[in-house]
N, C-alpha and C positions, 0 to 999 in steps of 0.2 A: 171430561176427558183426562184429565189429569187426578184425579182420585183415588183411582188406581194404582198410580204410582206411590203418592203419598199416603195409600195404607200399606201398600209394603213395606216402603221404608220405618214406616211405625212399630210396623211387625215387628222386622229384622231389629228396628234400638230394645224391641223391648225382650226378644232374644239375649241379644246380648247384656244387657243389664240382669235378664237371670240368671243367665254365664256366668258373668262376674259374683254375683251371690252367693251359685252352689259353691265359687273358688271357697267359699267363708267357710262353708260345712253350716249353714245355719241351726239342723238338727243336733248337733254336738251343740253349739253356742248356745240354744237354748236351756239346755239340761244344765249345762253350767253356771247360766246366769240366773236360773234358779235357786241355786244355791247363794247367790252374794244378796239378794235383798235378803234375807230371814239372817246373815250373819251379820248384816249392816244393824236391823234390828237389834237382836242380841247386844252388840255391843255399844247401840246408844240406850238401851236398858229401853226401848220406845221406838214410837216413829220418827225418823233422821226427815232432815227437808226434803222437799219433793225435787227441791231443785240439784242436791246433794247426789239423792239417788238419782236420778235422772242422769246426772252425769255421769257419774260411777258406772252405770248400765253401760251406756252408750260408749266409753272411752273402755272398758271390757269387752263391749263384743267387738268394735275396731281391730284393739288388742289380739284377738284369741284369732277373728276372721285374716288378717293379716298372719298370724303364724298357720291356720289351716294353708292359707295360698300359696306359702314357700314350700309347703308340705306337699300339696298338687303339683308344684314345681317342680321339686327336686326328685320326688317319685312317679314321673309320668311314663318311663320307660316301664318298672313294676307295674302300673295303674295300666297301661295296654295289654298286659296277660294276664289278669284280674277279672273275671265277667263282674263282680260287685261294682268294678272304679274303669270298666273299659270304656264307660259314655261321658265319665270325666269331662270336661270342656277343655283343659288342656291334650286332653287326649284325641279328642274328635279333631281338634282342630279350629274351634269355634273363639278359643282365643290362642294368643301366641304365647310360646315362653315369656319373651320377653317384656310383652303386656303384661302378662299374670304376676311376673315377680315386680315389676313398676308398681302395679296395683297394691299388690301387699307392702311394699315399703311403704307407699305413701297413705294408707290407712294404718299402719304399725308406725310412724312419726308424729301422726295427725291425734290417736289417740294417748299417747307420753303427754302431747303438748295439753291435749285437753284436759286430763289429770292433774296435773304438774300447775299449770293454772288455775284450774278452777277447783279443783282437789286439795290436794296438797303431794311433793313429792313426791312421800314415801310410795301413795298408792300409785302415781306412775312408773318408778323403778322397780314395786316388785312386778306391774304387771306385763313390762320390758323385759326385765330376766324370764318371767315363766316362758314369755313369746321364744327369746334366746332358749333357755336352754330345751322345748319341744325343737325345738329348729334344730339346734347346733345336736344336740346330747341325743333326743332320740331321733328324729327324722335323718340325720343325715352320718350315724354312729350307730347307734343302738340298735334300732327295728332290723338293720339287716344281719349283725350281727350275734345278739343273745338274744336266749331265751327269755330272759328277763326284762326286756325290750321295754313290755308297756306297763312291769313293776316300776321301773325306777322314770318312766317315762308320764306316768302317772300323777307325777309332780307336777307339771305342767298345768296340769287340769283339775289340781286340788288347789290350785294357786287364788282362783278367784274370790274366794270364803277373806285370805289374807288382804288382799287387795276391799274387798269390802271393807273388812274392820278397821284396816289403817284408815281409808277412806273416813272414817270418823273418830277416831279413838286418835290418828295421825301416830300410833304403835305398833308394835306387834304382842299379845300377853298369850298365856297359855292356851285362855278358852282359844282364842282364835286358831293357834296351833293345832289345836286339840280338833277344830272344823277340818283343819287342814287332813289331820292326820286320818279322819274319816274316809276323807274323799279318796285318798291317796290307797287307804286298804279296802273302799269299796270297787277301785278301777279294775284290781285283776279279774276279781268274780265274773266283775259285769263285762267285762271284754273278751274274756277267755269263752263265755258261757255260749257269746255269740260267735268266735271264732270258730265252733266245731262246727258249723255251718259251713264256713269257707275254707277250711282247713287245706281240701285240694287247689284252691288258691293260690293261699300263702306257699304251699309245700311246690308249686307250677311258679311262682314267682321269686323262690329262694327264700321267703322271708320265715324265719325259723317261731313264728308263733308258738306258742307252747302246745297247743292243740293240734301242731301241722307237725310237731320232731316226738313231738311226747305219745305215750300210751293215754288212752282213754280215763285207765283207772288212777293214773298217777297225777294228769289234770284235774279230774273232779276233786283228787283227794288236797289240792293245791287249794281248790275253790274254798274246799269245807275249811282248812285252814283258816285263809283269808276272811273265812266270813264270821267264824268264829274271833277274830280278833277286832274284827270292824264293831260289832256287838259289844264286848269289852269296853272299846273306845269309846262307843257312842252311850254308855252305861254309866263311865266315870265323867260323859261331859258335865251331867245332869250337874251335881255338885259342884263343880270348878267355876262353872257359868252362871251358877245359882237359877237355877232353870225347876220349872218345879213337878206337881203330878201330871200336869198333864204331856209335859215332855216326856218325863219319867216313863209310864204307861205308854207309850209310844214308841219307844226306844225298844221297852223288851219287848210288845208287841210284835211290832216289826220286826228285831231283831230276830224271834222264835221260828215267824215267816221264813224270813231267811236263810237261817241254818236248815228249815224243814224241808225247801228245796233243794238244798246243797245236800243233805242226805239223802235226799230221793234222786238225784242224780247222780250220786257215788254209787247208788244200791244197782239205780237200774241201767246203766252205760247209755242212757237212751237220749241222742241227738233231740229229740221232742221234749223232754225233761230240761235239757240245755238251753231249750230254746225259751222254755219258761222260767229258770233261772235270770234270762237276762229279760224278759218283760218285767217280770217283776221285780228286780234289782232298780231298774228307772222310776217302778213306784215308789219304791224302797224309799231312793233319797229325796224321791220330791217331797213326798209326807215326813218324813222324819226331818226336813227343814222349815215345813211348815208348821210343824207343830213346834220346832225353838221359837219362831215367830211369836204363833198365837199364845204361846206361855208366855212370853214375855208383855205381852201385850195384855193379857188379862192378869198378871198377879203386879204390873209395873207401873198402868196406867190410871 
């Protein structure tokens, strides 16, 4: 008689505990924390501890899902005239303000401390500022205001590469930078590429993405830009990092990839081209981090 009840109830926790999850953005957290093991690599020239990374993981995706939730937060008026962000859990109703932003403090405090502990500072401070300034600089400043919103907002989410490296070097040196600086010029590509998607969106919710106030040909030509210097970047890490052919070969590889879609979506204005710009921008960086890995690991070990 009573089981009935007690599978609903099951139901409904396990509801909301996936509530509480999408608040993270899991999808973004993943993409990014793929990036910090192969830069953790890189800069213990090897495999770091398991327990090392382990942590490092874990106290980053805290991190990152804690400034996603302020972000659900503070955007949930935008995120209800959004068809992308209208089923949002702070939006449906499924959690409350006030739960959601509790929620994120207390996993954005929980991971500082776990860093900070079992880390070492540095990586809990930088990976405090990035959570700060996504929060402060672009979520609650930037996105509604500039164009330039998710360039300089970018930073946020190139932070993680930095937070690895300190994570074991307990520094910050150029290669590391130099990851940083990667991430930071592959964000506009790969955001803008899929913003032409939403653009009636953004342009329905005020938020001035560059795809939603810009001409079609003037964004692409922003892309081919941007990707052309991320190529650059990821060209001179080779040497700085002492990274070797098979990085090398990967870099321009990929990088060739890249520009080839960025010109075929300047040439042909075509939303469908944009749309493969950004699938393949997420290969892009997962294999161009895996291959710092594997070169490290086969010319180090």
């Amino acid at each position: 008689m009573n089981s009935f009840p007690a599978t609903v109830r099951a139901g409904n926790s396990l509801k909301t505990v996936r509530s509480y999850v999408a608040l993270t953005k899991p999808r973004i957290i993943e993409l990014l924390l793929t990036t910090t093991v192969p830069a953790m690599v890189v800069a213990q020239r090897g495999l770091p501890s398991l327990g090392r990374v382990f942590i490092t993981v874990a106290g980053g995706t805290l991190s990152a899902g804690g400034a996603n939730a302020v972000n659900m937060w503070f955007d949930r008026d935008i995120d209800a005239v959004m068809k992308r962000t209208k089923s949002r859990p702070l939006v449906t109703g499924e959690i409350s303000p006030t739960a959601g932003l509790t929620f994120a403090i207390i996993i954005e405090t929980l991971s500082f401390l776990m860093l900070w502990h079992f880390v070492n500072l540095l990586s809990g401070t930088l990976s405090l500022a990035a959570a700060a300034f996504y929060i402060f600089i672009y979520t609650m400043w930037l996105k509604r205001t500039s164009t330039q919103n998710i360039v300089i907002g970018g930073a946020a989410g190139a932070a993680p590469v930095l937070v690895g490296w300190a994570a074991v070097q307990n520094d910050v040196s150029l290669a590391g930078v130099m990851m940083f600086l990667i991430i930071f010029l592959w964000t506009p590509p790969h955001f803008w590429a899929l913003a032409f998607k939403y653009k009636d969106d953004y342009s329905n919710a005020g938020v001035p993405m560059l795809p939603s106030v810009a001409t079609f040909d003037k964004t692409a030509r922003q892309i081919l830009i941007y990707t052309v210097a991320l190529v650059v970047v990821t060209l001179g890490l080779g040497p700085v990092a002492h990274l070797g052919l098979i990085y090398d070969i990967s870099a321009l590889v990929l990088g060739l990839g890249f520009i080839y879609y960025s010109i075929k979506l300047k040439i042909s204005h075509s939303p469908k081209i944009a749309m493969r710009v950004f699938s393949y921008s997420i290969t892009y960086l997962t294999l161009l981090f895996l291959a710092m890995g594997i070169d490290t690991l086969v010319y180090h070990l």
